[in-house]
N, C-alpha and C positions, 0 to 999 in steps of 0.2 A: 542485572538487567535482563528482561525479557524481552524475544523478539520475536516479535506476532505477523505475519503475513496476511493484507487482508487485500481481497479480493474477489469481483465478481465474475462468477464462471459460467457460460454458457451452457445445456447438455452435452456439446461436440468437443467443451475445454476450447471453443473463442473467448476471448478476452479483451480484443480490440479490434479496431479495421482503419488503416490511413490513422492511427495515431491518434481515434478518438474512440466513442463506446459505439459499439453496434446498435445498442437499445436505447431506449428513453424510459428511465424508472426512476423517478424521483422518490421513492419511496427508500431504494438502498442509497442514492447521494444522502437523505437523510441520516437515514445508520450510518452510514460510511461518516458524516462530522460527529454523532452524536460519539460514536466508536473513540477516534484520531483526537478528536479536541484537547489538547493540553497537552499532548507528547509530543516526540520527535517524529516525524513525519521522513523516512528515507526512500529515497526515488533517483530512478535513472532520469538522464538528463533530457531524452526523448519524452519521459512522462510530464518531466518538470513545462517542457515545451508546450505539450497538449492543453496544459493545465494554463498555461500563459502569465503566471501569477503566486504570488505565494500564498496558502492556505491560510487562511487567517485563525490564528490562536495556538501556533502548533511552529514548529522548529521545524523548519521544510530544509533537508539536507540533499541534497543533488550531488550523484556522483558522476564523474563525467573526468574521459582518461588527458581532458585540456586542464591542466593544473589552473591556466588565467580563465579560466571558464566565467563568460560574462552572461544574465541573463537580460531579456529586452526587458526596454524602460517600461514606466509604468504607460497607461494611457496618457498620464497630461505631458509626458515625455520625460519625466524626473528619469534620473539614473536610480538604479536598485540597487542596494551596495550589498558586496557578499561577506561572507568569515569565510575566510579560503582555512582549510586544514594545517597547521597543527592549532589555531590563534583558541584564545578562550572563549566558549557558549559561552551564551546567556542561560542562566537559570528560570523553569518556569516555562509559562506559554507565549513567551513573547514572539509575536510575528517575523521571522525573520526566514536569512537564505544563509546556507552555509554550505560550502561547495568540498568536497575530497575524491580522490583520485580511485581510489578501490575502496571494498567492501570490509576488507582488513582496517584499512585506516579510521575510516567512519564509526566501526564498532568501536573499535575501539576510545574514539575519541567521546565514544557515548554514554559510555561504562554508567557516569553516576547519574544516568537518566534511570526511574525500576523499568520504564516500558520503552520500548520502539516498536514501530509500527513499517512494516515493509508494503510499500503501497503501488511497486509496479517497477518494470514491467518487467516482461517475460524473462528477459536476459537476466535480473536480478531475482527473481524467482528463483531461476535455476539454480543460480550460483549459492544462497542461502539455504535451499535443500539441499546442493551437491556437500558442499561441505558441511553438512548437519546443523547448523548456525541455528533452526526454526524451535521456538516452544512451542507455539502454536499459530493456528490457520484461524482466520473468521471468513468465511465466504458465502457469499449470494449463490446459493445454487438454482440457477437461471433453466425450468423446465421446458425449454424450447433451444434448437438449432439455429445458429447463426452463423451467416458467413463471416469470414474473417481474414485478417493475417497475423494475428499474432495469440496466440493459444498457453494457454499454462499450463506448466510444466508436470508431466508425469512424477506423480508421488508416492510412497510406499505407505498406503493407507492402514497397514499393520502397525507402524510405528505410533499412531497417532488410536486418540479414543475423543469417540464421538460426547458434547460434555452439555451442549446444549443445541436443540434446532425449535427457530419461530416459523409456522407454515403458512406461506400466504398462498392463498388458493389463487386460481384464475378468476378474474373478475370481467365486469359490461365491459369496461376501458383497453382488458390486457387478456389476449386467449391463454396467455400460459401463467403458471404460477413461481413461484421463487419461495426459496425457504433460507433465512438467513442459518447458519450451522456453524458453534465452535468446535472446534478440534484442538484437543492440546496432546504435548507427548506423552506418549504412554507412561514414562515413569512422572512426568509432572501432571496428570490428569486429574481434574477438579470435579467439582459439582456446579461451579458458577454459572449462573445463567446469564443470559446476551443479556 
């Protein structure tokens, strides 16, 4: 299993504000599904919240330290049913919610997925870097200053080799520019491109 951290980062390292995005770039929401589609999709339960919903095509896993962790019905007011931790995935991209307690559990309940995708927020950031957990990073690197409250996490950019960057310059719509950029770990570093 690989586990890909992906995320978009401000120049200051914001990441968020009030639990939603600073900016408006439809252009990395794009990347960001064309990226995630068909994997496991793992999120703290604050992100799971922002997002209000489960990703569609992807195994959206929320971790969250409420074992009966419920999340809100849909809009027509259906119940959302979850796979609470240790029960059996579904194989595949099937739309679903599956909830566990820590980051240990999750991984490992994930094992025979090849990919997972760590999609927020800062709190699990940290934690997947602190304990070296990451193969690699894909990230927006957002060339402009945003307020914030919630920042990603300092990383040891030695450990990691730069393997692809797409430049999207500033344009009439947007004064600053973003460059989507893989990073994978040094000893597993590719040539693949985004």
């Amino acid at each position: 299993m690989k586990v890909t951290i992906v995320a978009a980062v401000a120049q200051n390292g914001i990441i968020g504000i009030d639990n939603r995005l600073p900016w408006h770039l439809p252009e990395d929401l794009a990347f960001f599904k064309q990226t995630t589609l068909g994997c496991p999709v793992l999120m703290g339960r604050k992100t799971y919240e922002s997002i209000n919903r489960p990703l569609p095509g992807r195994l959206n896993v929320v971790l969250s330290s409420n074992s009966n962790w419920q999340p809100a019905p849909a809009k027509d007011g259906t119940a959302r049913s979850v796979i609470a931790y240790p029960a059996t995935l579904p194989e595949g991209s099937t739309t679903q919610i599956a909830s566990a307690t820590n980051l240990a559990d999750a991984l490992s309940w994930l094992k025979d997925f090849e990919q997972v995708f760590l999609i927020g927020g800062s709190n699990l950031y940290q934690q997947a870097i602190d304990q070296n957990l990451v193969d690699g990073l894909i990230l927006t690197e957002i060339h402009h200053d945003f307020e914030g409250d919630a920042s990603f996490p300092d990383w040891d950019r030695t450990r990691f080799t730069e393997v692809a960057r797409t430049v999207n310059p500033a344009s009439a719509e947007r004064t600053w520019g973003f460059d989507f950029v893989k990073y994978a770990r040094a000893n597993v570093a590719t040539n693949t491109a985004i």
